[in-house]
C-alpha positions as CSV (number, residue, x, y, z in Angstrom):
1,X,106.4,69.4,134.6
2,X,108.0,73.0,135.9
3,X,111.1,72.8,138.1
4,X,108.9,73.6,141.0
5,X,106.8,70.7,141.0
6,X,109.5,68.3,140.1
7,X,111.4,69.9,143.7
8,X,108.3,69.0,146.0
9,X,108.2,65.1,144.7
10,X,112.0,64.1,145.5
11,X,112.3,63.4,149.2
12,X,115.0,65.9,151.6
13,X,118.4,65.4,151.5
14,X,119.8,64.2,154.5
15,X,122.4,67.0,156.3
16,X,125.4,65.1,155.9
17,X,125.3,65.3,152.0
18,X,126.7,67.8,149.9
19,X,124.3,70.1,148.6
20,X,123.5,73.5,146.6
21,X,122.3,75.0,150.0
22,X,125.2,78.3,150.0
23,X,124.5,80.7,146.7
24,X,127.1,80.6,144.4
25,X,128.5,83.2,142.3
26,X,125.8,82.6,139.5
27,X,122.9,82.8,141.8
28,X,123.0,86.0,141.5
29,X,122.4,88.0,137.8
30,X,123.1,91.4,139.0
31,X,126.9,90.5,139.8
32,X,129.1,91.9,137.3
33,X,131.6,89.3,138.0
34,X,128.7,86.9,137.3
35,X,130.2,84.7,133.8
36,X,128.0,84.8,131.1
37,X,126.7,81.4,129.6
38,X,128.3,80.5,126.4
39,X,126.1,80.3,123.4
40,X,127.9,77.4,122.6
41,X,127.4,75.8,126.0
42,X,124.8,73.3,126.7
43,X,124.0,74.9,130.0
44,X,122.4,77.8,127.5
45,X,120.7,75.9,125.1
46,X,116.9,75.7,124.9
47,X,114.5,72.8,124.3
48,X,112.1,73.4,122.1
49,X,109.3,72.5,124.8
50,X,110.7,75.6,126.9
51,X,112.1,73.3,129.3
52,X,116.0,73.3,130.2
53,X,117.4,69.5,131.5
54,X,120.3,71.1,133.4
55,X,118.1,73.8,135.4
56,X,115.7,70.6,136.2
57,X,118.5,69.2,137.9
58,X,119.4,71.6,139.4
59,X,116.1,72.3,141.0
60,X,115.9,68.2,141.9
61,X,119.4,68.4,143.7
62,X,119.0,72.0,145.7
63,X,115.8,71.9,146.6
64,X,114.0,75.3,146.6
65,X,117.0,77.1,145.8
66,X,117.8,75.0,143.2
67,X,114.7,75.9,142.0
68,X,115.1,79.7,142.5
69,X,118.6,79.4,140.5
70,X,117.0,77.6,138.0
71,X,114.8,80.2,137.7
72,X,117.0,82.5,137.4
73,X,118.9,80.8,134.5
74,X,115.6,80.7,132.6
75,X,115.9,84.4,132.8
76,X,119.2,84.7,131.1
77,X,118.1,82.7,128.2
78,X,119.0,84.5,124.4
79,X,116.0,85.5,123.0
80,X,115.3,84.3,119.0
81,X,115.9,87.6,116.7
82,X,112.8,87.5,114.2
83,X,113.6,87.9,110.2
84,X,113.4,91.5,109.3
85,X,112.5,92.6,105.6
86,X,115.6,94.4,103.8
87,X,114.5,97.8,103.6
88,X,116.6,100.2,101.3
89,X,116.2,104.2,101.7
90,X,116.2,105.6,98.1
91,X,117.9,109.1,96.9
92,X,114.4,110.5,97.0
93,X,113.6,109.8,100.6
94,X,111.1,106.7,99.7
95,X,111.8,103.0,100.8
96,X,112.2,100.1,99.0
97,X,111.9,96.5,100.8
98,X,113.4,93.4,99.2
99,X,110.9,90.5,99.6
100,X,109.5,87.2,97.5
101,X,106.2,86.8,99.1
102,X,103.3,89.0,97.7
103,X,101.2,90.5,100.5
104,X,99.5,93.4,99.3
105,X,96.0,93.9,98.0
106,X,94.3,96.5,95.5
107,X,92.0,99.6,97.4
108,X,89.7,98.9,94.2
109,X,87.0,96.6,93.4
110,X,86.1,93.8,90.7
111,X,89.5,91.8,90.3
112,X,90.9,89.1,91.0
113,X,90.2,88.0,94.2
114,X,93.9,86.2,94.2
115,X,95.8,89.2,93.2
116,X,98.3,90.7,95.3
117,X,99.3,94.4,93.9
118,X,103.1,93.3,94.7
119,X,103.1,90.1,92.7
120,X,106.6,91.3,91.2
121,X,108.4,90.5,94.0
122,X,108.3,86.6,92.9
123,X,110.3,87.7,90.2
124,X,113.2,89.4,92.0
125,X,111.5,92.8,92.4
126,X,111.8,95.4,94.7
127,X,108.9,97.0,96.3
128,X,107.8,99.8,95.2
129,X,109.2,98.7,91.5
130,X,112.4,100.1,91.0
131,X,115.0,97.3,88.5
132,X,114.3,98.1,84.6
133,X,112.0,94.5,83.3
134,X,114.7,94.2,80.7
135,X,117.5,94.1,84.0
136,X,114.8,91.9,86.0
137,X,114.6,89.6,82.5
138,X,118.7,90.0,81.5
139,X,118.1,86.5,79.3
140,X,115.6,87.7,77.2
141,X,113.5,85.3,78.0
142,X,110.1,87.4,79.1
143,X,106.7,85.9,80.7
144,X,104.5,84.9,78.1
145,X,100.8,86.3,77.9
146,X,97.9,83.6,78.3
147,X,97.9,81.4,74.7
148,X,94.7,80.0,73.3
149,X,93.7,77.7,70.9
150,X,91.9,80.0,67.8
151,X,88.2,79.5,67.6
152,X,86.8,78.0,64.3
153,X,85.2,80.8,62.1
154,X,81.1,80.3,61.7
155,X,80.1,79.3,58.3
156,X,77.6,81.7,56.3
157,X,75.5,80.8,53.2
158,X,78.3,82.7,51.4
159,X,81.3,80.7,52.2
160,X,79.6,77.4,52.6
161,X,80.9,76.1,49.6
162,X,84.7,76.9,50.7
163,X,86.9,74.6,52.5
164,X,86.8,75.3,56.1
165,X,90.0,77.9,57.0
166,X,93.1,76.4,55.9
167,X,95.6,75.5,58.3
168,X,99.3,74.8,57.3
169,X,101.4,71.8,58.7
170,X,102.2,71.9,63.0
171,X,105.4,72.3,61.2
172,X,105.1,75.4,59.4
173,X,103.4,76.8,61.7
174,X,106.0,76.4,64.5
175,X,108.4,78.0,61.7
176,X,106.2,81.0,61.3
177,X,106.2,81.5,64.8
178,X,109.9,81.2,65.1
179,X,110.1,84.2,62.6
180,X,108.3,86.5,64.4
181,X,110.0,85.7,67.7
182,X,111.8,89.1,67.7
183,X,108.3,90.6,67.7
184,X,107.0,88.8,70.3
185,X,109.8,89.2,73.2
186,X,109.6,93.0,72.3
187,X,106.0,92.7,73.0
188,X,106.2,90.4,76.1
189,X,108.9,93.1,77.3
190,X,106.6,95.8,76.9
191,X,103.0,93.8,78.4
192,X,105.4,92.4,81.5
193,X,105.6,96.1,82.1
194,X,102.7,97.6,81.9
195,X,101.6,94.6,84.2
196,X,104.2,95.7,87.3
197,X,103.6,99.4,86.1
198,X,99.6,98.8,86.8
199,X,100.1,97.0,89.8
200,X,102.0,99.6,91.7
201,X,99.2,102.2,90.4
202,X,96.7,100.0,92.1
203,X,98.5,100.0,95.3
204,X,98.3,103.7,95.6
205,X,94.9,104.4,93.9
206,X,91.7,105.3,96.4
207,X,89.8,108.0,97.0
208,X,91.2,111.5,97.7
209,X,94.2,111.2,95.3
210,X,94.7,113.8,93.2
211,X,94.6,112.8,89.6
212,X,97.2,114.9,88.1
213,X,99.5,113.1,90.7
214,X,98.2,109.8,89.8
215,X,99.1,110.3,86.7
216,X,102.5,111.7,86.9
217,X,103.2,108.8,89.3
218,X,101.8,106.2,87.2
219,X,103.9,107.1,83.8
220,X,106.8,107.9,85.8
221,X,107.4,104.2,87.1
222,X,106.5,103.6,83.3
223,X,109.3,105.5,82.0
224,X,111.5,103.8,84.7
225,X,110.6,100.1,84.1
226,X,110.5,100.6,80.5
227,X,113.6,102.2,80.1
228,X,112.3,105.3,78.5
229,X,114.7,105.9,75.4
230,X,112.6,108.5,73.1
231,X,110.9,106.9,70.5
232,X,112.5,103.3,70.7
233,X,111.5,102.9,74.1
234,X,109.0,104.4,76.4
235,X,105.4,105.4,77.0
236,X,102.5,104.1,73.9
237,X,100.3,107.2,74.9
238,X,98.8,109.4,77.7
239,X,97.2,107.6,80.5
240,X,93.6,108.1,80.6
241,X,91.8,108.2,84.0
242,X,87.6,109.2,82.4
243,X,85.8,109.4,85.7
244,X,81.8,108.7,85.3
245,X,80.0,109.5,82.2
246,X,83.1,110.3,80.8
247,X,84.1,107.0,78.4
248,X,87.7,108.1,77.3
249,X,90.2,110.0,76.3
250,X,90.4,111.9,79.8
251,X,93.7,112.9,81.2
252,X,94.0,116.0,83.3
253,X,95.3,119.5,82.0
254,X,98.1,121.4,84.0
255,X,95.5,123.3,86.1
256,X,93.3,120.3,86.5
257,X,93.0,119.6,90.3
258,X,90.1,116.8,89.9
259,X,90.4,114.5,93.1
260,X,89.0,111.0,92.6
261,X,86.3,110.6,95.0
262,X,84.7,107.2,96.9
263,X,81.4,107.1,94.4
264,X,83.8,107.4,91.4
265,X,83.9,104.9,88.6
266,X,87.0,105.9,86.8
267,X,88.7,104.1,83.9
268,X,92.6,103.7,84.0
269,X,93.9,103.4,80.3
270,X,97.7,103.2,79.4
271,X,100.2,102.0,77.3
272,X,103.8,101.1,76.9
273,X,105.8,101.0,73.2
274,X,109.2,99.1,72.5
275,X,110.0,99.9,68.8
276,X,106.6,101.0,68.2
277,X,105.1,97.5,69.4
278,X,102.2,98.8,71.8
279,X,100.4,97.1,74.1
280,X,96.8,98.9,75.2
281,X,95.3,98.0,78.0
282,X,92.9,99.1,80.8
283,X,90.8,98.4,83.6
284,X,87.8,100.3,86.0
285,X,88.2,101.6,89.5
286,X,85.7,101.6,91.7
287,X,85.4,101.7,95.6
288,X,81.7,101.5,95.6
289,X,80.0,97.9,95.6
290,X,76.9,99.3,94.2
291,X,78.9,99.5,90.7
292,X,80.0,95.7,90.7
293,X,77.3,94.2,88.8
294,X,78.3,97.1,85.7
295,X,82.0,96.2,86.1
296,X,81.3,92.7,86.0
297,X,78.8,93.1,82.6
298,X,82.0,94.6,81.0
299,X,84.7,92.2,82.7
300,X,82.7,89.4,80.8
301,X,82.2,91.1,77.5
302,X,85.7,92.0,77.2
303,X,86.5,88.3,77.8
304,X,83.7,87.2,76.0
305,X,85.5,89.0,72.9
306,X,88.7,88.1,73.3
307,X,87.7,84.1,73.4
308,X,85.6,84.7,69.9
309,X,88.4,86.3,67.8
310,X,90.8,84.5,66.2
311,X,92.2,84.1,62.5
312,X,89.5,84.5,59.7
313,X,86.5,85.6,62.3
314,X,84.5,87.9,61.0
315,X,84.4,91.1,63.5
316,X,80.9,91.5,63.3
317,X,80.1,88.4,65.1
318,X,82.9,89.4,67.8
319,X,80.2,92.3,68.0
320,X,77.3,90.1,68.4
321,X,78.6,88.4,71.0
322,X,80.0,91.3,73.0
323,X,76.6,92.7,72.7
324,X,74.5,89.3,73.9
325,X,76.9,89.3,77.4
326,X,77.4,93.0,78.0
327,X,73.2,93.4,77.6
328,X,72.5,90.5,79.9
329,X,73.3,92.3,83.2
330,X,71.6,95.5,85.1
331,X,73.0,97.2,88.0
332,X,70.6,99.1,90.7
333,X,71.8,103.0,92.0
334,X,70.0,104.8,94.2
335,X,66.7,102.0,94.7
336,X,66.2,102.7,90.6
337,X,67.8,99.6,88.1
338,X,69.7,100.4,85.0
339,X,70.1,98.1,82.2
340,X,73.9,97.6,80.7
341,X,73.9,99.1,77.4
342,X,76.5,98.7,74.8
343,X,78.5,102.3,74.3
344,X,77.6,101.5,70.5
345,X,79.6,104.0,68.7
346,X,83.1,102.9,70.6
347,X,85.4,100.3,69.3
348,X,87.9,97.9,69.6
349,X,90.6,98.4,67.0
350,X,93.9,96.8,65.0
351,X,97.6,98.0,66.2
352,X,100.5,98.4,64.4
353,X,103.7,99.8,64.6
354,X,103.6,103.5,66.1
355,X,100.1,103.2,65.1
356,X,97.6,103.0,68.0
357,X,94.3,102.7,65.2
358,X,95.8,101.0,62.8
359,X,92.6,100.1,60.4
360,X,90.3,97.8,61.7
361,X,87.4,98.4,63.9
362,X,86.6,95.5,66.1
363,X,82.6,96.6,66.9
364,X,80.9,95.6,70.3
365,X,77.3,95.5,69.6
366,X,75.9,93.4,66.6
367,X,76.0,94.3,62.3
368,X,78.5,96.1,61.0
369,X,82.0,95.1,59.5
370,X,82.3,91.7,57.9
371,X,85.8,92.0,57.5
372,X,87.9,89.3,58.8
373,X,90.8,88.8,61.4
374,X,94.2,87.7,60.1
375,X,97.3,86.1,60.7
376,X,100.1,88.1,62.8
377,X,97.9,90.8,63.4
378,X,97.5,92.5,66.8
379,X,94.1,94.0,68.5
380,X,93.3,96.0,71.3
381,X,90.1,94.2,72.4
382,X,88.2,96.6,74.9
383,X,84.5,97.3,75.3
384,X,82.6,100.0,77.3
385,X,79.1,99.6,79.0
386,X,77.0,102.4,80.5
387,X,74.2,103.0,82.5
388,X,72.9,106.0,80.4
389,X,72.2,105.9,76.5
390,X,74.5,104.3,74.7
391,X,76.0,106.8,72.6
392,X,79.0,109.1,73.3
393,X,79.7,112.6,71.8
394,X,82.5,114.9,72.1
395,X,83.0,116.6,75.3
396,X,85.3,118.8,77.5
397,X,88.0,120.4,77.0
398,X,90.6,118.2,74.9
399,X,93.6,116.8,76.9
400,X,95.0,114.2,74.0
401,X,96.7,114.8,70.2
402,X,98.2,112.8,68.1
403,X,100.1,113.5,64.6
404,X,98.0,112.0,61.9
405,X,100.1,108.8,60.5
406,X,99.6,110.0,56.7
407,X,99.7,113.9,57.6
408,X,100.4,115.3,54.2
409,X,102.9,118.6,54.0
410,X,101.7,121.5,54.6
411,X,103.5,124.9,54.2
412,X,103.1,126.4,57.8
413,X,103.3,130.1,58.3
414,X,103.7,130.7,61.8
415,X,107.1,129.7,63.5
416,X,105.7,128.7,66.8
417,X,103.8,126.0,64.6
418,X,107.0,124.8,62.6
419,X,108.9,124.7,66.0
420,X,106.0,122.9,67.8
421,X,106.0,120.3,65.0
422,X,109.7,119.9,65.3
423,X,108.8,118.9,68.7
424,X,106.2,116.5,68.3
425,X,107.7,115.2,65.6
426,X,111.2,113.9,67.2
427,X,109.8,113.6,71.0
428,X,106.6,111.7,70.3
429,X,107.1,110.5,66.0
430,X,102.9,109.2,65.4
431,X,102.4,108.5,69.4
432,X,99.8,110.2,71.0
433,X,100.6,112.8,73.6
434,X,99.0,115.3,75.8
435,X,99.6,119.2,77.0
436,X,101.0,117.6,80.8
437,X,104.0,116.2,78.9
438,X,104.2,119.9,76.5
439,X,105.4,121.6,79.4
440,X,107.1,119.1,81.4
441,X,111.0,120.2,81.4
442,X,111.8,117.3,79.6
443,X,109.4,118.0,77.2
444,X,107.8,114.6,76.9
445,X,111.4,112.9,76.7
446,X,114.5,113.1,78.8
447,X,116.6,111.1,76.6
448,X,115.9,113.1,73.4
449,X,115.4,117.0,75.4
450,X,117.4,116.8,78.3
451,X,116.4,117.6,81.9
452,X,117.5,121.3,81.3
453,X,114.5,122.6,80.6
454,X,115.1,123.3,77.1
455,X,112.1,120.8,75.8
456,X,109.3,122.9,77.5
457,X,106.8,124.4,75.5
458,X,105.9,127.7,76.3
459,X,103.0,129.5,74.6
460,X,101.7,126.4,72.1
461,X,98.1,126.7,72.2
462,X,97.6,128.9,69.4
463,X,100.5,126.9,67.4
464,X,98.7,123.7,68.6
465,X,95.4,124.9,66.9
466,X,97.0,125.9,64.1
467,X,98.4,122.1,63.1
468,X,95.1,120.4,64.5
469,X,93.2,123.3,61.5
470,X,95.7,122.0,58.4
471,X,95.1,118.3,59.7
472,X,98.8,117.3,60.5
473,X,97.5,116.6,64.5
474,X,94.4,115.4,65.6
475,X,92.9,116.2,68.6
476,X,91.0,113.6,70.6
477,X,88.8,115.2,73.0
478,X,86.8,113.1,75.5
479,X,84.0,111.2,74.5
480,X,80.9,111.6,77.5
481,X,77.9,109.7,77.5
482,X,74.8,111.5,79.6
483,X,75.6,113.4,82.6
484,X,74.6,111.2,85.9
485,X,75.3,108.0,83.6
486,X,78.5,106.0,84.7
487,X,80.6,103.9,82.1
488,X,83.0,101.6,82.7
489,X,85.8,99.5,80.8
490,X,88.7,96.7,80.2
491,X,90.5,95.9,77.8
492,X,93.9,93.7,76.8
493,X,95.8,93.3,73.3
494,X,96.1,90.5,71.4
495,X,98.5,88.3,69.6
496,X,96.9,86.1,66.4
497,X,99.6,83.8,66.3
498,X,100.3,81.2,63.7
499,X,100.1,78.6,66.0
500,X,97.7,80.2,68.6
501,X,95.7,83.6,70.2
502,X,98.3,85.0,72.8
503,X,96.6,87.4,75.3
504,X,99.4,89.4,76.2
505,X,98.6,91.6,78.1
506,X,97.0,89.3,80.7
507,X,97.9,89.0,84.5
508,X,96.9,88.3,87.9
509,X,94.5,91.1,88.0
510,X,92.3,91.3,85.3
């Protein structure tokens, strides 16, 4: 009931009483001499219903002006200040806001539909990302990937007469586990970074960006959150960003302006390295819905590989199975239907330390290597489907190197090659690298060249060529299937643990 109504039901009051009928000094709120309520007082305070007992009274005891004061009160009432984010203006002009409630959502298509892209701030983290993982993680203790029972290996007329795989004791195995620990935080360290590192790239990425920019803006939070510390921390290699019938090994050139368009399906592929322990991983962007039944085809045989390897599984039938998924799905562009094919020729592969390809081939259609998985190693399990034929060839004009892990010595002649290889050798040891970081002014590494300038190559094409002739770099140029074709990919490393598979490099998003 308002004040007015409540007035009208209580009967006059006779003349003789003593009313509110003369204005007092607080009847009126433009008097400067007027006192203002304290906060404290119970005159001032506010039901929650909106309702205040002592201007009720008031209006009850004086009537209609004791309704027009109480009126008036309502007006003075102290208005609830809403909860503001804390916002933080950075040397750079950029803001950072301090929040623990993840609110923002990817531009792209085809993950998770629970995913926020600031799903760091749970953990302490600003937003954009600015605190170093190992400051945001000062115990050590890192978030584990996704763990896995291993799957048990098929049996073949050849190794029907062995014992099914061996297993030690719960308790050995728990003791082989504890051995590697120191491996495992360094790799948890590095996947908990590429998974904030990714997760600000897909807050910025959608159409009209400039690739080059994407890029330099992706590995530079990478080199932030990392801690970038030459060859003991930093970037695992180049990111790639393969738009279309391009597969792989695309990063932009200085001089590339490419700007990622709305029909684009591009892949995003980068990693991070802590003592040489890499983690690999990628996703597809795409704005377009027309593309989601291809994203999804290789979504599903990239987790359809990951669930079939394990300890002693042959990689061929990781192959097989890749193969009978991936192959199961078509996708219509344009009123005309594709089938999924297998990019047959690309691989998933074995990692090792400072070694990207460290051996093993992990196939993703069916035959091929019989070889088995084994204990403690690590794979980069990624598969690639197209809309076109299937096979990729060399293409383009090459944008990644790498120094060959056994490069055997070779006399060079020319000085620009020794001094290039000098280069290489202490900025970027058996890491891939690309021209962009060449003539960045850092050379590829701030701790090791300095921001002077002094690390920037000048004039290193022909020395470049020389090194990639005598075999002591190899270039990687990218791989294109058919022109009009589009391709897409994920992929995520893997742990074969003693005791189980550990997906590290899983997360919200993909």
């Amino acid at each position: 009931m308002t004040a007015e109504n409540e007035s009208k039901s209580k009967p006059p009051q006779q003349e003789g009483t003593d009313s509110s009928s003369k204005p007092t000094q607080t009847d009126n709120p433009n008097d400067p001499n007027d006192p203002k309520p304290d906060e404290n007082d119970v005159d001032a305070d506010v039901d929650e219903d909106g309702d205040d007992e002592v201007d009720e009274t008031t209006a009850a005891e004086g009537g209609e002006e004791g309704a027009a004061t109480a009126a008036k009160k309502k007006k003075r009432r102290k208005k609830k200040k809403k909860k503001k984010k804390k916002t933080t203006t950075n040397a750079d002009g950029t803001t950072t806001t301090t929040s623990t409630t993840p609110t923002q959502k990817p531009h792209g298509r085809m993950l998770n539909e629970e995913y926020f892209t600031d799903y760091y701030v749970k953990h302490g983290q600003t937003n954009p990302p600015t605190i170093p993982i190992s400051t945001l993680f000062a115990d050590g203790e890192f978030p584990q990937g996704e763990e896995t029972p291993h799957p048990t290996p098929k049996q073949t007329s050849d190794t029907e007469s062995e014992s099914v795989t061996y297993r030690t004791t719960p308790a050995e195995k728990r003791a082989s586990d504890r051995m590697q620990s120191d491996i495992y935080s360094k790799l948890r360290h590095a996947a908990e970074v590429h998974r904030q590192v990714r997760s600000y790239a897909q807050s910025f990425i959608k159409p009209g960006i400039k690739l080059a920019d994407m890029c330099e803006r992706l590995e530079n939070k990478n080199r932030e959150l990392i801690g970038e510390d030459g060859l003991k921390r930093g970037i695992g290699f180049p990111t790639g960003c393969s738009i279309n019938h391009v597969a792989a090994h695309y990063t932009p050139n200085p001089g590339d302006d490419t700007v990622l368009q709305y029909d684009d399906v591009m892949k995003v592929d980068f990693g991070c390295q802590i003592d040489g322990r890499i983690i690999d991983s990628a996703w597809t962007v795409s704005f377009n819905p027309v593309y989601d039944p291809l994203l999804e085809a290789v979504k599903e045989a990239t987790n359809t590989g990951i669930s079939e390897a394990g300890i002693d599984v042959r990689l061929c039938d990781i192959g097989e199975a890749i193969q009978e998924v991936m192959e199961s799905y078509e996708v219509e562009i344009g009123g005309k239907v594709f089938p999924v094919k297998c990019i047959r020729n690309l691989n998933g592969h074995s990692i090792g330390p400072y070694q990207i390809h460290a051996g093993k081939s992990v196939p993703i259609v069916k035959g091929g290597d019989t070889t088995k998985m084994e204990e403690d190693e690590m794979y980069a399990i990624e598969t690639f489907g197209t809309t076109g034929r299937g096979y990729i060839v060399e293409d383009l004009e090459c944008s990644h190197y790498m120094k060959n892990f056994h490069a055997p010595h070779v006399p060079l002649r020319l000085p620009r090659a020794k001094k290039l290889l000098n280069h290489v050798s202490k900025t970027f040891g058996t890491l891939a690298f690309c021209r962009r970081w060449l003539e960045r002014p850092d050379g590829g590494s701030t701790t090791i060249n300095g921001t002077g300038g002094t690390g920037k190559q000048e004039k290193y094409m022909g020395a470049l060529k020389n090194l990639c002739d005598v075999g002591i770099i190899q270039p990687y140029p990218p791989l294109c299937d058919v022109k009009g074709s589009y391709t897409a990919q994920y992929e995520h490393t893997i742990m074969l643990r003693p005791t189980c598979k550990e997906i590290v490099s899983r997360g919200d998003d993909y």
